[in-house]
MARLUM-235811 format. One record per atom (N, C-alpha, C): atom name; residue number from 1; x, y, z. Coordinates in Angstrom, 2 decimals. Layout:
<pts>
CA/NUM/X/Y/Z
...
</pts>
This chain:
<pts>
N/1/46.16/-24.62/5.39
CA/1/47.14/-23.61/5.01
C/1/46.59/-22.20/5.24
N/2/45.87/-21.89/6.15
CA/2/45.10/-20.39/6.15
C/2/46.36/-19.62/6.90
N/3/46.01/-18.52/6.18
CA/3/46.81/-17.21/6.74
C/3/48.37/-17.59/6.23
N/4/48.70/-19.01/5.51
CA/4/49.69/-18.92/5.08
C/4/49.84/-18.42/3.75
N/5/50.82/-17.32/3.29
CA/5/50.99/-16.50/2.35
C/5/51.76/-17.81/0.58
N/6/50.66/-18.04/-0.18
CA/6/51.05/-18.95/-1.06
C/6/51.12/-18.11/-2.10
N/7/51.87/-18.57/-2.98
CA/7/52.45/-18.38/-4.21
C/7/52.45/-19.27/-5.69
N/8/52.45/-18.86/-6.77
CA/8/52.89/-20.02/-8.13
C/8/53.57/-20.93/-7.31
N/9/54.85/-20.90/-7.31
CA/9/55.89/-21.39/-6.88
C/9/55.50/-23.13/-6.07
N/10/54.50/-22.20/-4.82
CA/10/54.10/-23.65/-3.99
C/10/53.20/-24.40/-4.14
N/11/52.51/-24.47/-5.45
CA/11/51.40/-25.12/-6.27
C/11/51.75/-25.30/-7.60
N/12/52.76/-25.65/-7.38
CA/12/53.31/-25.89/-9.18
C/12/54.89/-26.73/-9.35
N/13/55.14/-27.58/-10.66
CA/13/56.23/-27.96/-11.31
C/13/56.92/-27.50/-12.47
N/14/57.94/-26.97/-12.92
CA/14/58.13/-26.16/-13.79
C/14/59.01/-27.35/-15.34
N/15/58.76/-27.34/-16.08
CA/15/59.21/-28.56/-17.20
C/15/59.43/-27.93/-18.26
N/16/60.74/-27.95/-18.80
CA/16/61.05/-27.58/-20.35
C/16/59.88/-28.37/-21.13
N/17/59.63/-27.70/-22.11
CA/17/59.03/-28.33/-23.31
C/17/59.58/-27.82/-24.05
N/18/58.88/-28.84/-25.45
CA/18/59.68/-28.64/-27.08
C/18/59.86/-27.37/-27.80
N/19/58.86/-25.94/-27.21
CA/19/59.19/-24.92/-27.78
C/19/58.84/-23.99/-26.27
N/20/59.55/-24.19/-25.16
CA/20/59.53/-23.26/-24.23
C/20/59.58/-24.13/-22.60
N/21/58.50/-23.71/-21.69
CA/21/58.04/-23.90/-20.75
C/21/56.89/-24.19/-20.54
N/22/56.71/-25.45/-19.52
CA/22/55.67/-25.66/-19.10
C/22/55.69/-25.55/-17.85
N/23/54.31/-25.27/-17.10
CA/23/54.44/-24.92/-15.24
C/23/53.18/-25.58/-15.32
N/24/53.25/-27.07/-14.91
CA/24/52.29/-27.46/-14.04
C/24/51.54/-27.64/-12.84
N/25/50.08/-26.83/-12.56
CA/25/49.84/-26.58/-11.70
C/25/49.37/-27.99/-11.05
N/26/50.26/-27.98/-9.61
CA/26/49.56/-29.34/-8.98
C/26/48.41/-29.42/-8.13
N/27/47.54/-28.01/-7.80
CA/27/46.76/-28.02/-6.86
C/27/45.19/-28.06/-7.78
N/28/44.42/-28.95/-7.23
CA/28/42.62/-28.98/-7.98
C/28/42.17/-27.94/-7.35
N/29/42.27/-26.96/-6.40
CA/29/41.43/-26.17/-5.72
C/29/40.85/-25.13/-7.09
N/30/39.54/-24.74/-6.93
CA/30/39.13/-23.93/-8.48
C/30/39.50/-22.41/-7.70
N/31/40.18/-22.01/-6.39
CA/31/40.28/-20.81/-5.97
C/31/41.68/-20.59/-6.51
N/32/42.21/-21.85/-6.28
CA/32/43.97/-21.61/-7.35
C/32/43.93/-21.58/-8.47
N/33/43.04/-22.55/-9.44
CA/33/43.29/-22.36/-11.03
C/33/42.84/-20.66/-10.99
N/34/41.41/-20.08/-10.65
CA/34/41.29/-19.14/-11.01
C/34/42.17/-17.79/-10.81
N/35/42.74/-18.18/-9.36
CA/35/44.07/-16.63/-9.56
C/35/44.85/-17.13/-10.14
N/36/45.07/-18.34/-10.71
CA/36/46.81/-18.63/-11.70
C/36/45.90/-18.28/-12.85
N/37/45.14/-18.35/-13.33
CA/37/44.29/-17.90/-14.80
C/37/44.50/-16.45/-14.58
N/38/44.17/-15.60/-13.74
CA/38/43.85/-14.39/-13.80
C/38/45.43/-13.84/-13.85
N/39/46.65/-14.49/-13.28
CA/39/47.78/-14.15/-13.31
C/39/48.16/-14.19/-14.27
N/40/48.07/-15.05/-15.04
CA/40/48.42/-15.71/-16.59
C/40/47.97/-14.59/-17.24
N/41/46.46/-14.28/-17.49
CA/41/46.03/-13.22/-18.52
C/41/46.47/-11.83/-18.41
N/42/46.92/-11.57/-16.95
CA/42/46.92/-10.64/-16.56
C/42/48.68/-10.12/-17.03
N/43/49.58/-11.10/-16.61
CA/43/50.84/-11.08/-17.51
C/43/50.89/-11.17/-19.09
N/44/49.95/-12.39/-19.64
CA/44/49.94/-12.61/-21.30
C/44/49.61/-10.79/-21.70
N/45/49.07/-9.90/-20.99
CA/45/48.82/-8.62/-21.37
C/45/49.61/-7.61/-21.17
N/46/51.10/-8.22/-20.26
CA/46/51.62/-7.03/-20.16
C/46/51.89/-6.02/-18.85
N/47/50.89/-6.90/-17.93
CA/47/50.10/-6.22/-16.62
C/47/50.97/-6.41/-15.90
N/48/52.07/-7.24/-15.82
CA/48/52.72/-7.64/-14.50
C/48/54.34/-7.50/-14.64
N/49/54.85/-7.24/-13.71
CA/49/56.39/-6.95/-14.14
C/49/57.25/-7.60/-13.08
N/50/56.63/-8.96/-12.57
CA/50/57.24/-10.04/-12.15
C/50/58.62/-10.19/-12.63
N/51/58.59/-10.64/-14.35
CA/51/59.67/-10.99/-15.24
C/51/60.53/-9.73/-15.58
N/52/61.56/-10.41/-15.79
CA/52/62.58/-9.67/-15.79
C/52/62.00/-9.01/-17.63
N/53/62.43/-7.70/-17.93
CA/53/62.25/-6.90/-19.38
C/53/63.43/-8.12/-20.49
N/54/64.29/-8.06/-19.94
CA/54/65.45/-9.04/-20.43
C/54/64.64/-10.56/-21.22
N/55/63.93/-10.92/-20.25
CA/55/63.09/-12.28/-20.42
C/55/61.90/-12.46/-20.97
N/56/61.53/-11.35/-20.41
CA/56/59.97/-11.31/-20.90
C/56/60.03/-11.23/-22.62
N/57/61.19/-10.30/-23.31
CA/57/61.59/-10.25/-24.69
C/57/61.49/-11.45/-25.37
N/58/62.29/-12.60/-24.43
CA/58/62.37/-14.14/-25.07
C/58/60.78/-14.62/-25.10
N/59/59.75/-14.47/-24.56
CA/59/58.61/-14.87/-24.56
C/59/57.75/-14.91/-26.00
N/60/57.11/-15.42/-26.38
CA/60/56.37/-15.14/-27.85
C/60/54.97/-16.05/-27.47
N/61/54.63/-16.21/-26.58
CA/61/53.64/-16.79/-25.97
C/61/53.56/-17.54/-24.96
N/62/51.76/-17.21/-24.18
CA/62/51.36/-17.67/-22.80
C/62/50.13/-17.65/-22.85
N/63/49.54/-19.24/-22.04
CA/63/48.43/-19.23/-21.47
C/63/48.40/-20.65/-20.93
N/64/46.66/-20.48/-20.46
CA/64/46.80/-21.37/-19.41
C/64/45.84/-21.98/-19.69
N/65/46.05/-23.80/-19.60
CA/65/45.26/-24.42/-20.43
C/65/45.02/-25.75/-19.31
N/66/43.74/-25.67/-19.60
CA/66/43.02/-27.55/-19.08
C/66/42.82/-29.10/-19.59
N/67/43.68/-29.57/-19.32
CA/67/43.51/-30.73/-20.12
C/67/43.66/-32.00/-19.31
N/68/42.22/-32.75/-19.68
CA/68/42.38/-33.68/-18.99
C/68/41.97/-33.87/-17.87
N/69/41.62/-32.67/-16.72
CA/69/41.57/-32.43/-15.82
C/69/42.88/-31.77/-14.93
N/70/43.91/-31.99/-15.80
CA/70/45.39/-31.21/-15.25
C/70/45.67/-29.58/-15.96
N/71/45.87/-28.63/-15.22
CA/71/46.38/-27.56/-15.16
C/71/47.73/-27.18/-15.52
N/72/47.63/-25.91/-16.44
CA/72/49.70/-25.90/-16.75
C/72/49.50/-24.34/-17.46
N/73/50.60/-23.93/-17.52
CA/73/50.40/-22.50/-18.20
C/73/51.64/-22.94/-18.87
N/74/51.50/-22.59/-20.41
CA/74/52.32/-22.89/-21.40
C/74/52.78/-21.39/-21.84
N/75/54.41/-21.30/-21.94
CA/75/55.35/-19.90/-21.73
C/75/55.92/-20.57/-23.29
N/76/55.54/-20.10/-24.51
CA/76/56.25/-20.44/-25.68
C/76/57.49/-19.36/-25.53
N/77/58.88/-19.83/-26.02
CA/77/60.09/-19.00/-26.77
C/77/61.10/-19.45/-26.22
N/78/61.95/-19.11/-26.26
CA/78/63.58/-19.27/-26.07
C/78/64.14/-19.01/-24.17
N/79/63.19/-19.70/-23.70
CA/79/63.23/-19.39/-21.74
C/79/63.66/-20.50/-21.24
N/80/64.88/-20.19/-19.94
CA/80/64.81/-21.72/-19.57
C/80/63.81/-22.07/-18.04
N/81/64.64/-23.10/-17.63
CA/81/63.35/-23.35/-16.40
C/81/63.86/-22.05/-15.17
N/82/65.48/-22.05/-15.44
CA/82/65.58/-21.45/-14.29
C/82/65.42/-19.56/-14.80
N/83/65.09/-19.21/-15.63
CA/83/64.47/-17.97/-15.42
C/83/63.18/-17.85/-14.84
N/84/61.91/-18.62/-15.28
CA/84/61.19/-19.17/-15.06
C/84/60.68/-19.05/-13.37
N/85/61.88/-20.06/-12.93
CA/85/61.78/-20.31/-11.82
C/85/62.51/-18.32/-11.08
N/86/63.15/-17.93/-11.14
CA/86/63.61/-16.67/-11.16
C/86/62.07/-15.70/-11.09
N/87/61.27/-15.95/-11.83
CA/87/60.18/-14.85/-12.16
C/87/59.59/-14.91/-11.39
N/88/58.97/-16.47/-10.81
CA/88/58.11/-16.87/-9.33
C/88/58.85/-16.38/-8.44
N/89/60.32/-16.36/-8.27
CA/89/60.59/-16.25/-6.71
C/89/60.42/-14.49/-6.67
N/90/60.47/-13.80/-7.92
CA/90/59.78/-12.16/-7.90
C/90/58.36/-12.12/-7.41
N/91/57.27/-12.84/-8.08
CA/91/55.92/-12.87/-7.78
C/91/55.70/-12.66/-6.71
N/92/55.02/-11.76/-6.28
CA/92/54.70/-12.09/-5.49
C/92/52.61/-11.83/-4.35
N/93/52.27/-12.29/-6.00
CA/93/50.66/-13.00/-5.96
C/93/50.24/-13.80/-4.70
N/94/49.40/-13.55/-4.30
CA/94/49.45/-14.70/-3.26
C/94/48.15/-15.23/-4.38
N/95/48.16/-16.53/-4.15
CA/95/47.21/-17.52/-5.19
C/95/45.90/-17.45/-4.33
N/96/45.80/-17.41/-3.09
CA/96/44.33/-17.14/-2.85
C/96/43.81/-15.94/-2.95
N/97/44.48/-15.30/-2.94
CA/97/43.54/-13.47/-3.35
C/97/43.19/-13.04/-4.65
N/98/42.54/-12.45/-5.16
CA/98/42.03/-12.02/-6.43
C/98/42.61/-10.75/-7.40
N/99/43.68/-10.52/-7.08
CA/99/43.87/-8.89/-7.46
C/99/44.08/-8.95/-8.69
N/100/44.22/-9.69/-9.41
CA/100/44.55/-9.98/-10.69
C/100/42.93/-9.25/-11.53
N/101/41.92/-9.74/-10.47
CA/101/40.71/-9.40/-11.10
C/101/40.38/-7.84/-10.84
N/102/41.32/-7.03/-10.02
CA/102/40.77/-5.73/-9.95
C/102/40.87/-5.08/-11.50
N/103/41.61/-5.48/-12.12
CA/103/41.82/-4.26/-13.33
C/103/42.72/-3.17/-13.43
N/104/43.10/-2.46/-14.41
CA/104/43.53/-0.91/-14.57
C/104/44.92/-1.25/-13.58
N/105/45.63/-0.03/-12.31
CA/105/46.11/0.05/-12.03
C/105/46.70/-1.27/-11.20
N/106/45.79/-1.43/-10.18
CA/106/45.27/-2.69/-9.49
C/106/46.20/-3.55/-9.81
N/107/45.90/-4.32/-10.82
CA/107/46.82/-4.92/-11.68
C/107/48.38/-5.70/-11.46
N/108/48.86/-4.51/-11.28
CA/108/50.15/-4.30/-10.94
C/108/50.84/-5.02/-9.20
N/109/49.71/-5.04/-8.92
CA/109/49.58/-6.10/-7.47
C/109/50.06/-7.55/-7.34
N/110/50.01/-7.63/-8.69
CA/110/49.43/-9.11/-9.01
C/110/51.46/-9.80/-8.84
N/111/51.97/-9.21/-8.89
CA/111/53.46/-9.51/-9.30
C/111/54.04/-8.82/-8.41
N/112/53.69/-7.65/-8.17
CA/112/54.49/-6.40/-6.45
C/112/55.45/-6.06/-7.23
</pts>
């Protein structure tokens, strides 16, 4: 897949759960968990304006958790899949690059 421009979206399944969303990541590569981690923290803070202001309101928690050996970022609150799915097709991170890790302004990369 080089030079092809990837996203959440094409390394992931998106699943209601009992108090929100779940997005399971399907790829083992540790170059993807770590920009979907850095995306995750980098939104759980506020950093990214992917999501709509409307949605992001419904949110009351996020992060991104290992279990098992399977990957998922857990979106607690009142969201469905297809906003969700709505926020990725904004993203626009590419999962192999790092910008999530620049910091400060930078930041803001992470989502476009």
């Amino acid at each position: 897949m080089e030079n092809e421009k990837m996203t959440i979206r094409d390394i992931s399944s998106v699943k209601k759960s009992q108090n929100g969303v779940t997005i399971e990541i399907t790829s083992k590569e540790e170059t993807h968990l770590k920009a979907v981690r850095e995306m995750v923290e980098s939104c759980a803070a506020g950093a990214c304006d992917c999501m709509k202001p409307e949605v992001k309101k419904k949110v009351t928690g996020m992060e991104f958790k290992t279990t098992d050996g399977k990957s998922a970022i857990h979106i607690s609150g009142d969201i469905s899949i297809e906003e969700i799915h709505e926020t990725m097709d904004r993203s626009e991170k590419e999962i192999d690059s790092s910008c999530c890790s620049l910091g400060g302004s930078e930041t803001s990369k992470c989502c476009g």
